[in-house]
N, C-alpha and C positions, 0 to 999 in steps of 0.2 A: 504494500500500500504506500509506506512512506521511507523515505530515507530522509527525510529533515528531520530528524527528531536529536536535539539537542540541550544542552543545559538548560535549565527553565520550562522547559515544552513539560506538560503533564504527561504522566508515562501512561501509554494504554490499557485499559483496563481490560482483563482478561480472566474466564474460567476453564479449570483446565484441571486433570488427575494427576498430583503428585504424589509421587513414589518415596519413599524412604525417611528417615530422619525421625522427624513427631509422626508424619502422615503413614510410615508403616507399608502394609501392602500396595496402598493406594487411598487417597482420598480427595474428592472434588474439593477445588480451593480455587478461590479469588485475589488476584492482588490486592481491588479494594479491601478484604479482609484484613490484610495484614498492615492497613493504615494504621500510619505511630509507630510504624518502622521502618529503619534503614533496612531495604534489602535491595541485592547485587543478583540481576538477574544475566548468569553467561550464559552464550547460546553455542553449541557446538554440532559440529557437522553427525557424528554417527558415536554410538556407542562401542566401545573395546576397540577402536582403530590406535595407533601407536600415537599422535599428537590429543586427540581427544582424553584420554590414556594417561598420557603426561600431567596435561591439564588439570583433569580430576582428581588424579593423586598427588598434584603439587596443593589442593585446594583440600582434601584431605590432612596432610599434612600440619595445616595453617588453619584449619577449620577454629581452632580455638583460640587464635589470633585474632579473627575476623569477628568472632561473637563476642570478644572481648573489647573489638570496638564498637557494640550496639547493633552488627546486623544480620541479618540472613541472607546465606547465601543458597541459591537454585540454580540448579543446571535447567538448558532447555536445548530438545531435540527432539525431530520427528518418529522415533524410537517410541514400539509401543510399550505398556506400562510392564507387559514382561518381562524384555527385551533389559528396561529400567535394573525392574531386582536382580535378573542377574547379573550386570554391571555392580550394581550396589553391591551385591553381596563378592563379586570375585576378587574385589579391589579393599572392601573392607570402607564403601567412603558413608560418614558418618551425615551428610548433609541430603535433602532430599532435589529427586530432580522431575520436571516437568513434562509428560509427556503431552506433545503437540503434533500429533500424526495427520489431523486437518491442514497443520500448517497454515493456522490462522495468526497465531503469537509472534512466529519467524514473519510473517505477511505485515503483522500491522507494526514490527518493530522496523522492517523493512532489511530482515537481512535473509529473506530466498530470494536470491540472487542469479545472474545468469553466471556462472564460472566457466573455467575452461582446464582440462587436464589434456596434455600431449596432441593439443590441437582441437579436440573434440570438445565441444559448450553443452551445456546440461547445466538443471537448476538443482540448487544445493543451499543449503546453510550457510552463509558468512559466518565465520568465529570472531563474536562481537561480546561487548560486554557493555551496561547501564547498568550505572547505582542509582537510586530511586533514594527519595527522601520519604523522612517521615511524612511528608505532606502531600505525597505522589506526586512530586515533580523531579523532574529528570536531574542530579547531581552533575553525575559524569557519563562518558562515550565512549569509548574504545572500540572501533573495528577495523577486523583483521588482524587482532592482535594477535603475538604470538603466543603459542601455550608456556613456556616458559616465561614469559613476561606478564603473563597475567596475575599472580597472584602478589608479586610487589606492585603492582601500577594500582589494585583495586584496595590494597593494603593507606597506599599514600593516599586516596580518594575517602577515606575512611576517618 
């Protein structure tokens, strides 16, 4: 839908099954729900890939860094909610992630994207990242970030 969405812009509101964390097997959640907090919403391209992977368990790792500055953090991918627990469970990540198989969340944050791998274009997920304020408005931006870069950049935005 959009790719303006930046500092200030109210962040889209969305319901959607998250997997893991409080939410467990799965349970319907709303962002506007979760107003009166910071939370860091990454979006990443597929579940168990080697950068995705990284990403996850570098965020793992620092999950208690990050609640220690006030927010929650969610993955979001067009991965369905199975798909979700056993990522959750292989890797051991203690934070819940969003399944978006509509791809209406990637649509209205504006990161399904046209890419291009070894010449051939196909739409996919931009690996992007928004921190949301307690107020639902947009903090910070990152896309295309790298998986290794993600979890100091959203650490400093925090």
């Amino acid at each position: 839908m959009t790719n303006d969405l930046k500092p200030g812009s109210p962040a889209p509101d969305f319901t959607a099954i998250a997997v893991g964390g409080p939410h467990g097997d799965g349970e319907s959640i709303s962002l506007s729900s979760l107003r009166g907090k910071t939370v860091v919403l990454y979006f990443y391209p597929k579940d168990d890939t080697p950068g995705c992977t990284t990403q996850a368990c570098a965020v793992r790792d620092n999950h208690e860094a990050i609640l220690a500055k006030g927010a929650l953090i969610y993955g979001v991918s067009i991965d369905s909610p199975s798909s979700h627990a056993k990522f959750l469970a292989k890797h051991g990540l203690p934070f819940p992630l969003f399944s978006d198989e509509s791809k209406t969340i990637a649509e209205a944050y504006g990161v399904w994207v046209e890419k291009s791998m070894y010449g051939k274009k196909y739409m996919g997920t931009e690996r992007s990242t928004f921190v949301i304020g307690s107020d639902g408005k947009i903090i910070a931006v990152h896309r295309k970030i790298a998986p290794a870069d993600h979890v100091p950049t959203i650490l400093k935005d925090l």
